[in-house]
C-alpha positions, 0 to 999 in steps of 0.5 A: 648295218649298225644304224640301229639300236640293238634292244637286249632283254631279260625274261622275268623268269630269269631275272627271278633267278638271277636276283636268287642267285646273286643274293645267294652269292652275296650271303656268301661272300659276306659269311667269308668276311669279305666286302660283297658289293667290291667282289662282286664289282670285281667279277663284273669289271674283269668276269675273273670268277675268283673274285668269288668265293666258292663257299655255299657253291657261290662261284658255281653260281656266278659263273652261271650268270651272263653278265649282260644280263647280270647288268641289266637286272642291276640297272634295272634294280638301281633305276627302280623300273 
């Protein structure tokens, strides 16, 4: 049952939005005076949406996003594929 490998993918739609999203939630975090890639490390170690601010609706917005696929649109990114 577990022999094989599960595949996980995410449209480029969504993807699209997901990079809008989180740029979105970024400036915001940023505008608060707070370190952006650290908070948004925080929500992705422990899905605690208060590690985001609600300024410019940026929590709405986190909690909006699956982090599964949150990671694999950020691995993606960092992996440059």
């Amino acid at each position: 049952m577990f022999d094989q490998t599960m595949t996980f993918k995410v449209s480029g739609d969504k993807e699209d939005e997901i990079r809008k999203n989180l740029r979105t939630i970024y400036d915001a975090l940023v505008e608060k005076g707070y370190n952006p890639i650290n908070q948004i490390v925080g929500y992705i170690l422990s899905e605690d949406p208060t590690y985001i601010t609600t300024y410019n609706n940026a929590r709405n917005l986190i909690r909006h996003i699956d982090r599964d696929e949150l990671l694999q649109v950020l691995v993606k990114s960092y992996l440059q594929v």
